[in-house]
C-alpha positions in Angstrom: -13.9 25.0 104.1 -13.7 21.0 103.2 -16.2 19.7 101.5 -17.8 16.3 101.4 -20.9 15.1 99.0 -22.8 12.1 99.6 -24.7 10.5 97.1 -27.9 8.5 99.0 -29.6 5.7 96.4 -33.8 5.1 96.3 -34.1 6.7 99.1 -38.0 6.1 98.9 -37.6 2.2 98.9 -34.5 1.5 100.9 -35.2 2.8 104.1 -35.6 -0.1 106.2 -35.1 0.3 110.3 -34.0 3.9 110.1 -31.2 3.6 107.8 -31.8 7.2 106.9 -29.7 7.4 109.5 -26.6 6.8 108.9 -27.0 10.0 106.8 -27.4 12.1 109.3 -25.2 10.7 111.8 -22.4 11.5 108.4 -24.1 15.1 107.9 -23.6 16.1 112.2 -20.0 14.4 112.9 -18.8 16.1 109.8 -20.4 19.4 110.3 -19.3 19.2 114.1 -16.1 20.3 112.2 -17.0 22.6 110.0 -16.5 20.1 107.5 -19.9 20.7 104.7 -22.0 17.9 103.8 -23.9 18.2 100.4 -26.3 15.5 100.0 -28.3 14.5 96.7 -30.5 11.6 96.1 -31.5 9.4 93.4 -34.6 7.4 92.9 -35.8 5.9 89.8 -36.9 8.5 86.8 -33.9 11.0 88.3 -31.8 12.0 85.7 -28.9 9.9 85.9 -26.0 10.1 88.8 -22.0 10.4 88.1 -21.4 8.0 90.8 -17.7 9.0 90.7 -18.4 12.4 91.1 -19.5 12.1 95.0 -17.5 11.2 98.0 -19.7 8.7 99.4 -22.5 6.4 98.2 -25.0 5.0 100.3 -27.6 2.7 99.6 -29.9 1.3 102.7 -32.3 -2.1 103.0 -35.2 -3.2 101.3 -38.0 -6.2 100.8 -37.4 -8.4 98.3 -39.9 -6.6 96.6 -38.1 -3.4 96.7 -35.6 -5.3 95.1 -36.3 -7.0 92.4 -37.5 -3.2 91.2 -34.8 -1.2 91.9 -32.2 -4.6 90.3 -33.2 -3.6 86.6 -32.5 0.2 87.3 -29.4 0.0 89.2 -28.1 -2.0 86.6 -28.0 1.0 83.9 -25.0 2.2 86.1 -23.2 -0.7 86.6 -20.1 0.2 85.0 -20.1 3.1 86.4 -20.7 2.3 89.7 -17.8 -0.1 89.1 -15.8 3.0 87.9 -16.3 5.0 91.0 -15.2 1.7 93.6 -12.5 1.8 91.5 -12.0 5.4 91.9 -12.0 5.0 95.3 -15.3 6.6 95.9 -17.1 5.3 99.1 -20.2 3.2 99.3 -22.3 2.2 102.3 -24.7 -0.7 101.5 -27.1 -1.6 104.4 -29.0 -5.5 104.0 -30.5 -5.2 100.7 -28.2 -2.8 98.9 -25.6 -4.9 99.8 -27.1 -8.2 98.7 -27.6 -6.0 95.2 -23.9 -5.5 94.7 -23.2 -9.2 94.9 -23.7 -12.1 92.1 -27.2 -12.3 92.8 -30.1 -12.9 95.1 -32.1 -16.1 95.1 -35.9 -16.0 97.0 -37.6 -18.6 98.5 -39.8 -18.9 95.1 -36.6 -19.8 93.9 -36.5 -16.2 92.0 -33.5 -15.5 90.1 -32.6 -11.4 91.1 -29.6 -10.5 89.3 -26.9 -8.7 91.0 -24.1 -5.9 89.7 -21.8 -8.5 90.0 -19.3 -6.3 91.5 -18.2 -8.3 94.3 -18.1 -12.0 94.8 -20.7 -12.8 97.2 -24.7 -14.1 96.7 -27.5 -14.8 98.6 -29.8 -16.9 98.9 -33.2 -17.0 101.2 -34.1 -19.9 103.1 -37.4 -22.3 102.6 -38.7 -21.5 105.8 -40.0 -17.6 106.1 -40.8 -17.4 109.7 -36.8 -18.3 110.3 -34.8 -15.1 110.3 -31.5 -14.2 111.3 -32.5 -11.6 113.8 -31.4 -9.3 117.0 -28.7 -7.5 118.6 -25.2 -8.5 116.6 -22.0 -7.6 118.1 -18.7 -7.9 115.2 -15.2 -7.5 116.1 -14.0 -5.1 113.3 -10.3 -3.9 111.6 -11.1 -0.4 109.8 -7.3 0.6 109.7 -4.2 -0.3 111.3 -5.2 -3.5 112.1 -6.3 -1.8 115.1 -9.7 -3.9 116.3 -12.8 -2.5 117.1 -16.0 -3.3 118.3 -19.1 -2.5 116.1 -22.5 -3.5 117.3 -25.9 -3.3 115.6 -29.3 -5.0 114.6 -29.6 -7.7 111.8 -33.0 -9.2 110.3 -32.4 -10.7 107.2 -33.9 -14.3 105.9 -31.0 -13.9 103.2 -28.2 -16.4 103.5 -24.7 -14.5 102.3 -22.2 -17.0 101.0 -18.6 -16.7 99.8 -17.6 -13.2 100.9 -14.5 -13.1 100.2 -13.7 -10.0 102.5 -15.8 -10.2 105.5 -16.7 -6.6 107.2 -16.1 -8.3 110.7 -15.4 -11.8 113.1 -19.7 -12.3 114.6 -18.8 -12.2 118.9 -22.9 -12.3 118.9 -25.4 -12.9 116.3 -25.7 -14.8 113.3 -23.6 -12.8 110.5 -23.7 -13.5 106.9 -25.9 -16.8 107.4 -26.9 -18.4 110.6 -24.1 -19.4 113.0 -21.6 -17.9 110.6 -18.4 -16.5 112.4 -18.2 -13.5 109.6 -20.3 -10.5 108.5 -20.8 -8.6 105.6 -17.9 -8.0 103.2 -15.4 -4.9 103.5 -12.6 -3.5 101.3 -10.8 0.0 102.0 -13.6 1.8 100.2 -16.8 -0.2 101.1 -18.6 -1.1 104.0 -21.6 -3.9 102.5 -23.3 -5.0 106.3 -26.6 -6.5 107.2 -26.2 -4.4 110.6 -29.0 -1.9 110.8 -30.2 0.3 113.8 -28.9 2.6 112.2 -25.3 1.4 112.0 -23.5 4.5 112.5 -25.1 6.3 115.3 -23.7 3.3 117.6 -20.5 3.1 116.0 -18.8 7.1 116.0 -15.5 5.0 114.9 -16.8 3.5 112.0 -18.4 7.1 111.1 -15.1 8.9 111.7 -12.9 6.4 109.9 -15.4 6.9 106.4 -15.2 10.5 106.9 -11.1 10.5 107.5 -11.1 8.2 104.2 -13.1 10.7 102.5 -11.3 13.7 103.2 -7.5 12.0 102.6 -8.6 10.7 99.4 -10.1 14.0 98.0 -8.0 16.5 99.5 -4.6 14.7 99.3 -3.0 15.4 102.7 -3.3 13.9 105.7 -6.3 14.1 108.3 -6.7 14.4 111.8 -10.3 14.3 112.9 -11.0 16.9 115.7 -12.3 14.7 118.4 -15.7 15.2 119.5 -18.2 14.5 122.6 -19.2 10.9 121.9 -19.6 10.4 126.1 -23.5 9.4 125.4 -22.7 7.0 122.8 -19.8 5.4 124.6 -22.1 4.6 127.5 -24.8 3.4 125.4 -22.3 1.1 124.2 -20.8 0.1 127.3 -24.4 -1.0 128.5 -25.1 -2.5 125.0 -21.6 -4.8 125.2 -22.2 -5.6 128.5 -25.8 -7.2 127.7 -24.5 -9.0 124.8 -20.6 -10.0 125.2 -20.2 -12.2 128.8 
């Protein structure tokens, strides 16, 4: 039997609008096959993680408060967390995770929180608190085979994301990385950084199924095709959802 393990960062501060979530939307869809799904955590005083040791990373959203906390421990791993996006291991960074893994995060005290510094992208938060980029976002997405796809979720972030170099999807409705922006998030084969919560993968099965397919081809060498399952109540719920948002 195939095995996948899934590595799932502070999980007692970056757990922001269900994020948790996207765990065990991962954990069904891959048992569904008879596929195992170990899952670990890490929060700060664990003993430390071999981040290249696990299949997937995920890391969900938090405060700014959360942040500037969980900043100077993440930053113990950085070069190992580099090691393991370079070893092709998969991460999943929801909103604040994925402003972490960026240059840095500026707030609107004009804080300095440093990032990993593993991809190009920063953010900084506007003057004005009460102005949020926030609701229903609908992106036009390319996981593989340039074959498009639409993924839809919920965004509510006063962080403004600037030169992401590898944007996670074209915005058809929403804001995006900053307000009005026509992009969202930043994506490379192995990493999925998104502001889109709600939990992001219970409305999107293809975005679940093409991390899993990753997973497996990359650890087990061979090629994978996922058993299809009953998404018939997800499809409709997105059906109603894209009919709401996209005229």
């Amino acid at each position: 039997m195939k095995e996948l393990k899934i590595l799932y960062l502070y999980p007692d501060m970056l757990e922001l609008y269900g994020d948790y979530g996207n765990i065990q939307v991962l954990k069904y869809r891959m048992e569904k096959r008879n596929i195992t799904c170990k899952i670990d955590q890490y929060s700060i005083g664990d003993a430390a993680p071999d981040f290249s040791s696990y299949d997937i990373v995920f890391a969900g959203g938090g405060a700014d408060n959360e942040q500037s906390i969980l900043a100077e421990d993440l930053v113990k791993y950085k070069e190992n967390i580099k090691q393991a996006i370079q070893n092709g291991v998969f991460f999943l960074l929801i909103c604040g995770a994925y402003q972490l893994f960026g240059k840095y995060y500026k707030g609107v005290e004009g804080n300095i929180i440093p990032g990993l510094e593993i991809f190009p992208y920063y953010t900084e938060a506007i003057l004005d608190r009460k102005k949020r980029c926030i609701g229903n976002i609908v992106l036009e997405v390319e996981l593989e085979n340039n074959k498009p796809t639409k993924v839809i979720g919920f965004e509510n972030h006063g962080g403004q994301t600037f030169n992401s170099l590898s944007h996670f999807g074209k915005v058809l409705y929403g804001n995006g990385n900053s307000f009005g922006n026509s992009e969202e998030g930043f994506f490379i084969g192995n990493v999925i950084a998104t502001y889109l919560h709600g939990p992001l993968l219970s409305k999107n099965p293809e975005v679940s199924d093409y991390i899993i397919k990753y997973c497996l081809e990359r650890k087990y060498g061979e090629k994978v095709e996922l058993e299809v399952l009953d998404d018939t109540f997800e499809l409709k719920c997105r059906e109603q959802m894209l009919k709401r948002l996209i005229k």
